[in-house]
GULO-415735 format. One record per atom (N, C-alpha, C, CB): x, y, z. Coordinates in steps of 0.2 Angstrom, whole numbers, padded with zeros to 4 digits, always signed. Glycine has a CB too. Example, Ala and Ser with C-alpha at 12.3 -4.5 7.8 and 13.67 -1.06 7.14 Angstrom:
2
+0066-0028+0039;+0062-0022+0039;+0066-0016+0039;+0057-0022+0045;+0064-0011+0035;+0068-0005+0036;+0064+0000+0039;+0070-0003+0029;
***
This chain:
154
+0474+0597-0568;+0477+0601-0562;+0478+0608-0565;+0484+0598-0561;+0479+0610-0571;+0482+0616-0574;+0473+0619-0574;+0488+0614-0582;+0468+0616-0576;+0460+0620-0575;+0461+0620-0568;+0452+0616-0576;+0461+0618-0564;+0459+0618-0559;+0461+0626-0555;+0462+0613-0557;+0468+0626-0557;+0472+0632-0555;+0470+0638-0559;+0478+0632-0557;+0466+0638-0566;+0465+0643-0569;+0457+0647-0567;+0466+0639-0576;+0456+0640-0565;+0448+0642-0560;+0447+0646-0555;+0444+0637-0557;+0454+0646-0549;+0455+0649-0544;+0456+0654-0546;+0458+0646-0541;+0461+0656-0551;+0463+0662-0553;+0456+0666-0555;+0466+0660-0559;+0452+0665-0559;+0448+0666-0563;+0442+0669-0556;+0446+0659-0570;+0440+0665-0551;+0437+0666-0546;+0440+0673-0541;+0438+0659-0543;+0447+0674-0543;+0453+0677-0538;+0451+0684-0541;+0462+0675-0539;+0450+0686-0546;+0451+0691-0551;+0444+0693-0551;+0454+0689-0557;+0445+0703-0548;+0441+0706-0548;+0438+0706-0555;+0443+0711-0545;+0431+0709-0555;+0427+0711-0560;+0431+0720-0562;+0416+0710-0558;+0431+0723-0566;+0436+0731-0568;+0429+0735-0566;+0440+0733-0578;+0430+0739-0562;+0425+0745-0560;+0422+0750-0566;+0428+0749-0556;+0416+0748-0566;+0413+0753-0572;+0412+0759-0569;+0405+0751-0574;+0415+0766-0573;+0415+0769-0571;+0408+0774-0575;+0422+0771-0571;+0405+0779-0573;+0401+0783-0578;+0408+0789-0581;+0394+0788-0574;+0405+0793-0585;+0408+0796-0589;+0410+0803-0584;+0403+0797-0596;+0408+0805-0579;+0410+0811-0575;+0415+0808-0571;+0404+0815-0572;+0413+0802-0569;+0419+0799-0565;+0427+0799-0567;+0418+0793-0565;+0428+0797-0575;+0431+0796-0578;+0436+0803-0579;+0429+0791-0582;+0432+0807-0580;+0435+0815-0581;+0436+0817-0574;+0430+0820-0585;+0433+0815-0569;+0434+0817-0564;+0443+0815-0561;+0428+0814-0561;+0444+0807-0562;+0450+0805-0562;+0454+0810-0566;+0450+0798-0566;+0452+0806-0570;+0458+0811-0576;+0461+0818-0577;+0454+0812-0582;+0454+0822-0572;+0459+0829-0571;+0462+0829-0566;+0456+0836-0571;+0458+0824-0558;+0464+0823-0554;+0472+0821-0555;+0463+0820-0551;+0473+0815-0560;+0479+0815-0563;+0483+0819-0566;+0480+0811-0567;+0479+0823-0571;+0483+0830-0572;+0483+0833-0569;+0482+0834-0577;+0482+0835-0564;+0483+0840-0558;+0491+0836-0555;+0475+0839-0552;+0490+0831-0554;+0498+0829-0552;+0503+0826-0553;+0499+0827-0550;+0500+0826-0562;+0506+0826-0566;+0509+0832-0567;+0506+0824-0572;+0505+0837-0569;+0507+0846-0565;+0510+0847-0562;+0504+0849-0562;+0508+0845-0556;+0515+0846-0550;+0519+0845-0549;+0515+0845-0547;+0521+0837-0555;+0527+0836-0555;+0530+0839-0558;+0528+0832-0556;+0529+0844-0565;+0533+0847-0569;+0533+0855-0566;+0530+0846-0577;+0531+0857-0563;+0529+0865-0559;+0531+0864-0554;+0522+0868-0558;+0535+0869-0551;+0536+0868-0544;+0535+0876-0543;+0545+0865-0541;+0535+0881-0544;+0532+0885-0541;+0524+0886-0542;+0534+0891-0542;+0522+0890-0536;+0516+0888-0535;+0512+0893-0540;+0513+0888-0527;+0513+0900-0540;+0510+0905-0545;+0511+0901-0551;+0514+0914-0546;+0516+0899-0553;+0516+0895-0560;+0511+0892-0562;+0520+0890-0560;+0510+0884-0557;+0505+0880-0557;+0499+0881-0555;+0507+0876-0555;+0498+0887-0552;+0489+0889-0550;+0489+0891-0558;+0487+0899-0542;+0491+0895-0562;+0491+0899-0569;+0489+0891-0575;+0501+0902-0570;+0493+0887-0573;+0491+0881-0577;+0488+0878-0577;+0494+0879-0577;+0484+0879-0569;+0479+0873-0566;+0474+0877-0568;+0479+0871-0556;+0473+0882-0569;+0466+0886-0570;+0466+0885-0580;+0468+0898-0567;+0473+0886-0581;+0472+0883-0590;+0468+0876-0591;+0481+0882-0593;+0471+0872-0587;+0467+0866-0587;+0462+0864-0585;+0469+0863-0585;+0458+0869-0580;+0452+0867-0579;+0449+0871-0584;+0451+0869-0572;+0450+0875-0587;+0445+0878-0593;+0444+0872-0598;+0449+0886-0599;+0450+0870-0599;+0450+0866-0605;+0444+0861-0603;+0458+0862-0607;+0445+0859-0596;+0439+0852-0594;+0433+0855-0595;+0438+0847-0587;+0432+0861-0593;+0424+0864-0593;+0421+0865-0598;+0423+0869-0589;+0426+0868-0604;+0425+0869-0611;+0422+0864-0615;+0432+0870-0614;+0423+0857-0612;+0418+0851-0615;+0414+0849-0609;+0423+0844-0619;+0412+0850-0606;+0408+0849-0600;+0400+0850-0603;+0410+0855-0595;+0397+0843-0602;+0389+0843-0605;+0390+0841-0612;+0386+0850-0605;+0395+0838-0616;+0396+0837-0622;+0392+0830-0622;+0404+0838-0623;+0390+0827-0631;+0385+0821-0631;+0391+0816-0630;+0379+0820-0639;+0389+0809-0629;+0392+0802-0625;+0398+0800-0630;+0385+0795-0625;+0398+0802-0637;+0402+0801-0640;+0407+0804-0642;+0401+0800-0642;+0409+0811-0643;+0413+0814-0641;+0416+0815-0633;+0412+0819-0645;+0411+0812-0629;+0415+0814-0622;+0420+0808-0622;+0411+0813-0614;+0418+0799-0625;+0423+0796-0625;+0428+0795-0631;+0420+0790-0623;+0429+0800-0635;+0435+0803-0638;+0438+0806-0634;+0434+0805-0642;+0435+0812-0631;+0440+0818-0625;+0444+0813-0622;+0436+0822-0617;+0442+0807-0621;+0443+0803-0613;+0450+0801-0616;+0438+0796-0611;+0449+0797-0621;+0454+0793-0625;+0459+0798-0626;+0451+0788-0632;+0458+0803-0629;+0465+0811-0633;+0464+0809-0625;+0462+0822-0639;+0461+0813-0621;+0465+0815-0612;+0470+0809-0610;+0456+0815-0604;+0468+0804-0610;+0473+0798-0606;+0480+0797-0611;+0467+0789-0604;+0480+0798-0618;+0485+0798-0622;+0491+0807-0620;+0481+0798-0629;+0486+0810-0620;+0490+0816-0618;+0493+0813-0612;+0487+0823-0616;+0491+0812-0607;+0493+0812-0601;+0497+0807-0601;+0488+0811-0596;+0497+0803-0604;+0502+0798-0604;+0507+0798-0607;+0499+0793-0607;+0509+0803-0609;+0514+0809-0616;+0518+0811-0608;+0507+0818-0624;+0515+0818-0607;+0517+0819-0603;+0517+0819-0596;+0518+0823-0604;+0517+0812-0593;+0520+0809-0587;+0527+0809-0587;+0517+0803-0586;+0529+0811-0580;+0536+0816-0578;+0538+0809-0577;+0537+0822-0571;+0546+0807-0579;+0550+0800-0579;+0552+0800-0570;+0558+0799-0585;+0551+0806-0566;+0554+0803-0561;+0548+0808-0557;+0564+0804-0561;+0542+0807-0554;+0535+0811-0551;+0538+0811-0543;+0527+0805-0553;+0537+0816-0543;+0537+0819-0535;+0531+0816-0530;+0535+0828-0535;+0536+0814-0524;+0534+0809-0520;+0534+0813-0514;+0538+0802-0520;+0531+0810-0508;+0529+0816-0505;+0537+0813-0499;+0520+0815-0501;+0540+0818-0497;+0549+0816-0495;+0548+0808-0489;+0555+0826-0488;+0544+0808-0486;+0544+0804-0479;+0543+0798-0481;+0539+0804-0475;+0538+0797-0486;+0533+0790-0489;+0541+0785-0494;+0525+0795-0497;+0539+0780-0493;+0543+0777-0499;+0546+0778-0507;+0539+0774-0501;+0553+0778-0509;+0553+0782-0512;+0554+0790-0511;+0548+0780-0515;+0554+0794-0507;+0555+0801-0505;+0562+0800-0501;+0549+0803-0500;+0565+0804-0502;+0573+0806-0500;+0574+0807-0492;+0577+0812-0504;+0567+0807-0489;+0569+0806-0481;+0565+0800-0479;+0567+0814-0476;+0563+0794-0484;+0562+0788-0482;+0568+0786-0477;+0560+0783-0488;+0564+0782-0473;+0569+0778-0470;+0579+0781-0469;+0568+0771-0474;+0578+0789-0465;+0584+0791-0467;+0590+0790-0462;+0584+0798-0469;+0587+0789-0456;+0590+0789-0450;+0586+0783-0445;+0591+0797-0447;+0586+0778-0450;+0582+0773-0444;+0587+0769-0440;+0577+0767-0447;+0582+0771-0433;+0587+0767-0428;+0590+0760-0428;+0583+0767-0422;+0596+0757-0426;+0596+0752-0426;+0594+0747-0422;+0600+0752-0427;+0595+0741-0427;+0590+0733-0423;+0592+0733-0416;+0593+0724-0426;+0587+0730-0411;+0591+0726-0406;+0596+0722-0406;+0588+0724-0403;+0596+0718-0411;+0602+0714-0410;+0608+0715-0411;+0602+0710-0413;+0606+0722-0415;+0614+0725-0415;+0616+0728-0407;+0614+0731-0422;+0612+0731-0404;+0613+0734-0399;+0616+0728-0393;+0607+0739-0398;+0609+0723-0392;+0613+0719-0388;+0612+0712-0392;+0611+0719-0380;+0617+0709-0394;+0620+0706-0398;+0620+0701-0393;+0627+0710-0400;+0619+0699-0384;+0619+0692-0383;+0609+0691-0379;+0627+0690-0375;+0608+0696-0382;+0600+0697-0381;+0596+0699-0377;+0597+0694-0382;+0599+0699-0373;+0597+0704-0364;+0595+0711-0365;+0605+0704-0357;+0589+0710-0367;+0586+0717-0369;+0584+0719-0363;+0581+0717-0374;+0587+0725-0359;+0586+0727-0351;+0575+0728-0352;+0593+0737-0348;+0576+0727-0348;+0568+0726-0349;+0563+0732-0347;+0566+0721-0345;+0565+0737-0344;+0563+0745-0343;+0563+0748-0349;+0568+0748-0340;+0569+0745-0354;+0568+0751-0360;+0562+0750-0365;+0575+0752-0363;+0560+0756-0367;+0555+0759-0370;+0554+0757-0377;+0555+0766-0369;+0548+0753-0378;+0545+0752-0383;+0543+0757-0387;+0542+0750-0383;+0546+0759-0393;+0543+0766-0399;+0539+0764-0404;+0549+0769-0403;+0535+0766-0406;+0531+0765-0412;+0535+0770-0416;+0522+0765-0412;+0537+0770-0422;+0540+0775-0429;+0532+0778-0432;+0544+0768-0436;+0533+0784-0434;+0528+0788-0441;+0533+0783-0446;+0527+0799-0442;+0532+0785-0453;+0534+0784-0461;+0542+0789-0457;+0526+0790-0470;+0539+0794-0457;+0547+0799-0458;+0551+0798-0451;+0544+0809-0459;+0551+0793-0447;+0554+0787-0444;+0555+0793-0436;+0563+0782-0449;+0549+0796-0434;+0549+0800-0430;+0546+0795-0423;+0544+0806-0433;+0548+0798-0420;+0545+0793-0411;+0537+0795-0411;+0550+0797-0401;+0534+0791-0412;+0524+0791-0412;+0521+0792-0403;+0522+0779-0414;+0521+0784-0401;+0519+0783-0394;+0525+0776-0391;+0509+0781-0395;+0524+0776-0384;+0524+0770-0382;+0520+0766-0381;+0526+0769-0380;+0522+0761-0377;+0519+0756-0376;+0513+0756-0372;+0523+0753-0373;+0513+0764-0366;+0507+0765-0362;+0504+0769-0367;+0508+0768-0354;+0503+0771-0372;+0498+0774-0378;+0501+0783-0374;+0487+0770-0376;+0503+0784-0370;+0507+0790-0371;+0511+0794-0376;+0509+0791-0368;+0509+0798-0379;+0515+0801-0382;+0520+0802-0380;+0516+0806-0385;+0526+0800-0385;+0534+0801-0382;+0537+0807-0385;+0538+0795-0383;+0530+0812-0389;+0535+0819-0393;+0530+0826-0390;+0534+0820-0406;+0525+0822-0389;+0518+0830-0386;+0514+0829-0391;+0520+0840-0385;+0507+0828-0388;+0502+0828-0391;+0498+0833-0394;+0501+0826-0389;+0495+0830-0401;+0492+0836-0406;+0486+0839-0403;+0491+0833-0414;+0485+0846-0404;+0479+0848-0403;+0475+0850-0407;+0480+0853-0400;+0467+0848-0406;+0462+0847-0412;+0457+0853-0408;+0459+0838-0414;+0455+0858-0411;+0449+0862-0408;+0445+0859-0412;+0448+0871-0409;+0439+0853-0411;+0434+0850-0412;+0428+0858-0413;+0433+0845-0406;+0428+0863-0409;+0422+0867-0411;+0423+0872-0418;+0420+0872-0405;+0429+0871-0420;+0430+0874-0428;+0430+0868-0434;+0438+0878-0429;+0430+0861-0431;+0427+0855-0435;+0421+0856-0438;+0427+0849-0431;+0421+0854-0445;+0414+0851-0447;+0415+0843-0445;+0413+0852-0456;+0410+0843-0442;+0409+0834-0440;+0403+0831-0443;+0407+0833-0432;+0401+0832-0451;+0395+0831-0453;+0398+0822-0454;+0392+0837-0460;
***
């Protein structure tokens, strides 16, 4: 019984994505870029630092296979050094200090023997618990304007 369960497992479980070597730096300076941001909050600051950092990746850029997977290994240790204990989250999202700040209450609380009048309006919520659309797919705040002829549409 206990193989059995270990097979399903073993079946369940992805194979880990092989990455190449530009990939991996490619990651890696996007992570520092926002581990950066967590520790920088002004922006002249962090444009100053972001440009420090990008030298530093370009500085070994084209370097042979085995000192790039040394970079890799020193890069993800640094990063791992200084990763901020509490990282800036974007305020709406999960975690963010205007999650969920003012969500409406349940129906049951409102009618409490469950005779929900039947006219009233179904809302769909955004994250930052804003009124979306209803039920007829109209917006219930005004709708966003897109100038499609300043789009790239490639």
């Amino acid at each position: 019984m206990n193989a059995a369960f270990r097979e399903a497992a073993a079946q369940a479980r992805q194979k880990p994505v092989l990455l190449t070597q530009n990939q991996e730096a490619a990651r890696l300076y996007r992570k520092a870029l926002k581990t950066l941001s967590s520790w920088v909050v002004d922006r002249n600051i962090f444009i100053e630092e972001a440009t420090e950092l990008r030298a530093r990746f370009d500085k070994n850029r084209g370097c042979d296979a085995a000192k790039a997977v040394r970079l890799l290994r020193e890069g993800k240790a640094e990063l791992f050094e200084y990763t901020h204990p509490d990282p800036y989250c974007v305020p709406y999202m999960p975690g963010g200090s205007l999650f969920m700040r003012n969500p409406p209450p349940p129906l049951e609380i409102c009618f409490p023997d469950g005779n929900y009048p039947h006219d009233a309006p179904r809302y769909t919520l955004n994250p930052d618990m804003t009124v979306c659309k209803t039920e007829t797919g109209k917006s219930a705040v005004g709708g966003v304007l897109v100038d499609f002829g300043k789009k790239n549409m490639e």
